[in-house]
N, C-alpha and C positions, 0 to 999 in steps of 0.2 A: 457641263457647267453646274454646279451648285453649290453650296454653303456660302462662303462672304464674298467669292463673285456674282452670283446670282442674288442676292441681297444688292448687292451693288448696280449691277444690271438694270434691276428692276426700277429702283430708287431714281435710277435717271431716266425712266419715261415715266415714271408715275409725279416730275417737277413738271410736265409738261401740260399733262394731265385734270392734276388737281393742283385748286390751291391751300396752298398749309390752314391750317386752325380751323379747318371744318373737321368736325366732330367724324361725322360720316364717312369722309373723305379716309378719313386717319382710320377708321373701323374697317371700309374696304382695302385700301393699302394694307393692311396688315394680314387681314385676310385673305388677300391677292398671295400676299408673299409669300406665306405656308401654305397656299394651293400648289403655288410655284415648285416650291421648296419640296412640299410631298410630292410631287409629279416626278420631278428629277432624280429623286433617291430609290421612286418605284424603277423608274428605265433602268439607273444602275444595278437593283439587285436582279431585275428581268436581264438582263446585258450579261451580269456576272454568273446566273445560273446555265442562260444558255450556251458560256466557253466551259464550264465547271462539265455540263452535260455533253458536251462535244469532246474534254479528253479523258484518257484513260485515265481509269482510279490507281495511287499509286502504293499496292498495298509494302508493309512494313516487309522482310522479310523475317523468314519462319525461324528462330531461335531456340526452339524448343525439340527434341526428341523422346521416344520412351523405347527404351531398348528389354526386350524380355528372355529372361532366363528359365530356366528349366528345375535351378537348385539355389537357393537361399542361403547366404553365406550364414557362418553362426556367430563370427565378429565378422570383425572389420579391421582388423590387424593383420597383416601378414606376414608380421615377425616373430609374430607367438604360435602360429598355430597352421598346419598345413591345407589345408580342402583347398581346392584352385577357386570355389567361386570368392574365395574371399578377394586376392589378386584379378579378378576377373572384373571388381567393382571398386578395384581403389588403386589397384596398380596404373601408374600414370595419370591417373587424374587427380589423386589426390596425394597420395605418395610420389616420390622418385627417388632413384639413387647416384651413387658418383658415377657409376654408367648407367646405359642403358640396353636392352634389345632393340633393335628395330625389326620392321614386318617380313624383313628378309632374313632376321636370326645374326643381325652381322653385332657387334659391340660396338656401341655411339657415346661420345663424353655427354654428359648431362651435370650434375650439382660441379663435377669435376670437368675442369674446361679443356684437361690435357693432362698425363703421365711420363715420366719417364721411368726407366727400371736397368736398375744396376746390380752391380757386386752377384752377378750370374745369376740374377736373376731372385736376386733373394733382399731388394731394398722396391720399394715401389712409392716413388716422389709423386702425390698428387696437388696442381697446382690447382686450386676453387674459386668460383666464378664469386664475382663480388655481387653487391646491392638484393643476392637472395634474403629472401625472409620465409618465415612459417605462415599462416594461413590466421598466425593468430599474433602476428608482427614482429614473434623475436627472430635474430638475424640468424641465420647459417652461416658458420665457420668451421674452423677447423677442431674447436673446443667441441661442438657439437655435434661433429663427425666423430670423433673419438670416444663421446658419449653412446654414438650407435651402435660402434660396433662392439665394443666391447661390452655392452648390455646385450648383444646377439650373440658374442663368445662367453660368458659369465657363465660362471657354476651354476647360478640358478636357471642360464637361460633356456626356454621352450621354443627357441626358433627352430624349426622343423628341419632346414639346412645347419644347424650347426657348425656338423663337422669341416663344412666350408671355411668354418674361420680357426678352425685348430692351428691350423698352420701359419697364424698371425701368433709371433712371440711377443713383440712388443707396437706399440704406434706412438709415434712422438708428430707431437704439436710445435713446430718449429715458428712458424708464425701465424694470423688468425685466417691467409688464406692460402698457408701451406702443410699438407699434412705427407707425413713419410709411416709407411707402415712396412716393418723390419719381417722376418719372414724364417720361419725355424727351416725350411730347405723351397729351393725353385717350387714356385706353383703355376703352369701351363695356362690353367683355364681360370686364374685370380679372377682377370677382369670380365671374362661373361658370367664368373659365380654375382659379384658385386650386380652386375646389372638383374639378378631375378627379385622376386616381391619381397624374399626372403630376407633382401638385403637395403631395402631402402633406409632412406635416413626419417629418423626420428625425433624431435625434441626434447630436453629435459624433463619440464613441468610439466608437458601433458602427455608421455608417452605412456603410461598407466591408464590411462581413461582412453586409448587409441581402438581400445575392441569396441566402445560403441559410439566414441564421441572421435573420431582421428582427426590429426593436425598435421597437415603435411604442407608441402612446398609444390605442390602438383596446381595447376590453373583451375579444379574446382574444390569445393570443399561443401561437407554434409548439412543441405536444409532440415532434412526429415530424414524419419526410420520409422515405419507403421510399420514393423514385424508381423511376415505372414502374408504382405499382401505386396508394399513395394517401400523403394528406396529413392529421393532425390539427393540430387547433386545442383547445386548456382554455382555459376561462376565466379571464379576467385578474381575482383575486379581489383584489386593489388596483387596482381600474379607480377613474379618478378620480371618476369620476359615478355614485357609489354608488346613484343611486334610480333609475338606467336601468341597472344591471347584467345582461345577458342572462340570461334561463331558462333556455339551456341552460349542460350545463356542457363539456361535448365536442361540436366538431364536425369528421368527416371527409368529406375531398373525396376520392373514387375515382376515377381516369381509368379509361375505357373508350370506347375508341374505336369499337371493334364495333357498328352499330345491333342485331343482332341482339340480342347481347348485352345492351344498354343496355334494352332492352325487355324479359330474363327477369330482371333484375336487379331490376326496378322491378316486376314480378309477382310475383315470387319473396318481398319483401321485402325483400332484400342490399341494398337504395338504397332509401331514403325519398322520394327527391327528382330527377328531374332538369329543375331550371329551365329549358335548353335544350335539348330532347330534339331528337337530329341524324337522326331519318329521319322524313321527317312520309308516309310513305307506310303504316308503322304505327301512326300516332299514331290512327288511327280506333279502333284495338285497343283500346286504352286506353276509349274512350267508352263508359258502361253499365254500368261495372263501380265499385259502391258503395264500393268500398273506395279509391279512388282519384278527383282532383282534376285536371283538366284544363283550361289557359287557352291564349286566343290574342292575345298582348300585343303593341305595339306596339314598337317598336327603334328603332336607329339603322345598324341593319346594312344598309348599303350595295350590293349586288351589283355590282360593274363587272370588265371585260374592260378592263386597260392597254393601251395601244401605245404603244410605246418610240417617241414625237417625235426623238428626238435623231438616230432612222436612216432611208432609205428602205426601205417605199416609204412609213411612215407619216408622212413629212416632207411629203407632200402632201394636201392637206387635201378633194381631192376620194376617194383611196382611203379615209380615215377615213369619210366621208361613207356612201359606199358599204357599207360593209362594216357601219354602222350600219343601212342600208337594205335590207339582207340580213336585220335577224333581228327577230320577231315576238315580241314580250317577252313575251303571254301565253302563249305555247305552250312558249317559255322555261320561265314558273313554269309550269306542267304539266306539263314534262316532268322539271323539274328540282325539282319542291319542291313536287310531288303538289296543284299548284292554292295553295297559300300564298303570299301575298307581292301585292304592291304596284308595279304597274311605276313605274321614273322616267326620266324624261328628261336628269338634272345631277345633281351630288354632292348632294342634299339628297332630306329626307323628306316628306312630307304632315306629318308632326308636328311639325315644326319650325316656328317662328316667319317667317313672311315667306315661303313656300312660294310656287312657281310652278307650274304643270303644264305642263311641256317636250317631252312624250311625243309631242305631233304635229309637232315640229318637222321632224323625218328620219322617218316613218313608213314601215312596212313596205312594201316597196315593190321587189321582188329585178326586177324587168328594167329599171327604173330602175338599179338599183343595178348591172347589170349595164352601163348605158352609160356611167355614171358611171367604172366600172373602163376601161371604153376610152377614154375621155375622158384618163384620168390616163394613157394609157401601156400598158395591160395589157388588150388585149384576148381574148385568151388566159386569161385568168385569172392566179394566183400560188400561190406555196405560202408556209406561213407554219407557224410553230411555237407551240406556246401555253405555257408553265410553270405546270401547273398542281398548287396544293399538296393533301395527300390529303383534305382534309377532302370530306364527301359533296359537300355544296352545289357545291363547285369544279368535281370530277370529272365530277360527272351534269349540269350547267349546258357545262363545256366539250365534254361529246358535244355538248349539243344544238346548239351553236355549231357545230360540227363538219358537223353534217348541214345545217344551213341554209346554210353560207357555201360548201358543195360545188355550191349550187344557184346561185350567181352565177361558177363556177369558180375558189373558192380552196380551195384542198387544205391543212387545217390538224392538223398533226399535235402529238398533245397529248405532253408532257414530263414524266412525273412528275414533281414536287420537294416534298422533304421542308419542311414546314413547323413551327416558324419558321427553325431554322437555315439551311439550304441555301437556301430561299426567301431571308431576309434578307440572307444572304452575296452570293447571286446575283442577285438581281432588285432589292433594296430599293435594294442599295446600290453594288452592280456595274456594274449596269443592264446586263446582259447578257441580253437577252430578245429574242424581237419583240414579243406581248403574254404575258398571267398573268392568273390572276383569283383573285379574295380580297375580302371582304366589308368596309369600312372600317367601322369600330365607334364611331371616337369620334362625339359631335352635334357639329353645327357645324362640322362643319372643312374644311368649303368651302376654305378658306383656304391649303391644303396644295398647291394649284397654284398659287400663287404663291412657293412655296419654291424659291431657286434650283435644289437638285439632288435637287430629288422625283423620284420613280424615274417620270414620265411625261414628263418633258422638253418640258414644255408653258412656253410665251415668248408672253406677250401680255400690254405694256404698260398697255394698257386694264384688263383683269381685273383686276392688279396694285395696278393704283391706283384701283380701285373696291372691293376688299378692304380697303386700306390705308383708305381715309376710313371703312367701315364699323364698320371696329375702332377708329379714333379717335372717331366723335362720339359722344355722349353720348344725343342724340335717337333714342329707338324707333323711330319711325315712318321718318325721314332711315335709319337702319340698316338696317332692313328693305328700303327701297327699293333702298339700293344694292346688298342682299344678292338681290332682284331681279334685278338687271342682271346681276351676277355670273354666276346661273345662267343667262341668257338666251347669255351670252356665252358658256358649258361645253356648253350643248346645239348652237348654232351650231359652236362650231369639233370638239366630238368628240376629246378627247384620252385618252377613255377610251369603252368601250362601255357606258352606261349600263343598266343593267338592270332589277333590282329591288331593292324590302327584303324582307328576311327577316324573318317576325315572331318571337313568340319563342315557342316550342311548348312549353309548359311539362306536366309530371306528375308530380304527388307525392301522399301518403299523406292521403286525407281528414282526416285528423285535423288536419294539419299547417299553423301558423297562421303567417300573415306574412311569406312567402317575394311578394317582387316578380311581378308581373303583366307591367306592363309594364316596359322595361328603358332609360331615358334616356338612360343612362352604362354600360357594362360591370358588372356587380358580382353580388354573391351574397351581398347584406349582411343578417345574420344574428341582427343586434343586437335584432330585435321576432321572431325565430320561437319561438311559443311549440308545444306538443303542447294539444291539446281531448281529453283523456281524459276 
């Protein structure tokens, strides 16, 4: 009881009591009352502490993550410019496209809600999802799909996949949320090219300012950029797919290159997460210890050793030969990637559709390999230069090359080069090398030696046009096959040193839900991580 019943209460024993108009009377009544009154309002807060102390506290839950990387993208576009960690921090979360990947590699409608594909395969009707908007409120249509792409096909443009859209003749805007894109012959793999980072959609007004300010249609969009150290992401609280809105509402990406580092970071707490952990020679650390999640997923990550084709001596296809027959690909991943990984034969993975195993084609075999070098001219042996960029894998893969190819007599001195810059400047696009090594990230892109001025200067008609019918038929099987031959043909002539895959070495925060296992496409897509508190 208190406030204006206890007031009231009281008032009817204190007529009993006193009588009115005494001074005193009226001085104690009053001061009866707010004795009263205090008394009542102590029990309650003593009443209310001790049910507040009796239940659980109910705390908020954790909306926040910090996921850390090993490489620092150099934008933040992944329609201008290749390096996967750029896709690795915007693909899906802030970008998307008319499809999608998912974590199984399969093709999902996303901006695009559905397709149909006619006239044999040479019209592709996409029908788009309505009430999309950009991150900065102008709407998605189909006006603005046609602006993406064909700024990703344009004379001028620097999208890394290109040649993916050569094969689009014209695109007609039928209405604002129907687009049809006409097609110069059948393309097989249209709709999983459309779903990589290379192809997401873009804006008008701000797709120029997208390397370091991006706008996209993805559920977060960019708080900060402290270059050098890390990057957030907030949540895009007008995302248009209100009933998939992400759980979290911040998330940062930390660079840290250091394996050491990357390992007390992830002990310490300072990083919830790192999807691709870059030393697996500590990743056993990790094992046993409850507080922490540990996987070993499957990639697209490529391991090869270039040789620049375009010079001698690797204009001869016996030294290529050789110098494959020089190195032992298991002792490679052991030496290089502490027993992980997968050797291959050709540009492709065991997880990919239509795999070969090419691996005994040139097998280990150094006094072969050493007549083979005589054979070509160089009996004597050679010396040879490697540009290799800093990441681990590169570094500790090109010792081991180093020490094996001294055993057939080539003396290979390794180059540091900065990667991506210096690497891209120099080697992608220079082609100023002998060989380099670097891990190819995208799936399927076999296809990328058939590019006139691929930084391997690899020229073989056959290949060419067994890539080229692959991408046009429509038929699985007919695809597969020729994507077959393809690789039979990459392992025969050696225009790179085939190695291994890298899996993906993942550890983050038991609690931590929905981060990718295995990695089909580059990415660190964030849209299902929820916290299990």
């Amino acid at each position: 009881m208190c406030g204006r019943a206890a007031d009231a209460a009281f008032a009817r024993h204190s007529l009993i009591m006193f009588a009115p108009g005494d001074a005193m009377t009226i001085l104690m009544l009053t001061t009866a009352r707010h004795s009263l009154r205090f008394g009542l309002a102590a029990l309650s807060l003593a009443l209310a502490g001790h049910f507040a102390a009796a239940l659980p506290a109910i705390a908020a839950p954790k909306d926040t993550v910090v996921i850390g990387m090993g490489i620092e993208p150099t934008g933040l576009d992944p329609t201008v410019a290749a390096p996967a960690a750029i896709g690795q921090v915007t693909w899906q979360n802030v970008f998307q496209g008319l499809t999608r990947i998912d974590q199984d590699g399969k093709v999902q409608p996303q901006l695009a809600a559905g397709w149909t594909i006619a006239d044999e395969g040479r019209t592709y009707l996409f029908k788009l999802r309505e009430g999309v908007r950009f991150s900065n409120g102008v709407p998605f249509d189909a006006t603005v799909a046609k602006f993406a792409l064909d700024r990703a096909r344009g004379d001028d443009s620097t999208n890394p996949q290109k040649q993916f859209f050569s094969v689009i003749s014209d695109i007609e805007v039928r209405d604002p949320r129907t687009l049809v894109l006409h097609l110069s012959s059948p393309a097989g793999n249209l709709l999983y090219w459309l779903g990589w980072p290379s192809s997401v959609m873009v804006e008008p007004s701000s797709a120029d300012a997208n390397k370091s300010q991006p706008v996209g249609t993805g559920p977060f969009k960019l708080a900060s950029w402290r270059q050098g150290d890390r990057l957030e992401l907030v949540r895009n609280e007008d995302y248009w797919d209100a009933e998939n809105r992400p759980a979290l509402r911040t998330a940062t990406f930390r660079f840290i290159s250091d394996a050491q580092a990357q390992a007390a970071a992830v002990k310490s707490g300072d990083v919830d997460a790192f999807p691709e952990f870059g030393a697996p020679e500590l990743f056993a650390s990790f094992k046993g210890d409850p507080r922490l999640t540990t996987s070993v997923g499957d990639t697209e990550l490529k391991v090869v050793a270039g040789l620049n084709g375009r010079k001698a001596p690797f204009d001869n296809p016996k030294v290529r030969q050789a110098l494959m027959m020089a190195i032992d690909r298991q002792t490679v991943i052991e030496g290089a990637w502490s027993g992980y990984g997968t050797p291959i034969g050709s540009h492709y993975t065991p997880n990919d559709p239509g795999y070969v195993d090419t691996t005994g084609v040139y097998p280990y075999d150094p006094e072969k390999a050493k007549a083979l070098l005589a054979e070509a001219g160089y009996p004597d042996g050679l010396s040879l230069t490697i540009k290799t960029p800093q990441m681990s894998y590169a570094t500790r893969t090109s010792e081991v090359l180093q020490a094996m190819l001294a055993e057939i007599g080539v003396q290979l001195q390794i180059v540091p080069t900065e990667f991506p810059g210096k690497w891209i400047s120099e080697v992608f696009k220079g082609h100023d090398f002998d060989m380099t090594i670097v891990a190819h990230a995208e799936p399927l892109d076999i296809g990328i030696y058939a590019r006139d001025d691929y930084y391997f200067g690899y020229d073989n008609p056959a290949f060419s046009k067994a890539v080229a019918e692959a991408e046009r038929t429509t038929d699985t099987a007919a695809r597969l096959a020729l994507y077959g031959e393809a690789q039979r043909m990459l392992a025969a002539d050696v225009p790179a040193l085939y190695l291994f895959v890298m899996p993906k070495l993942g550890v983050w925060d038991a609690k931590l839900k929905g981060l990718w296992v295995n990695e089909p496409i580059p990415s660190n897509d964030l849209s299902d991580v929820t916290w299990d508190e």
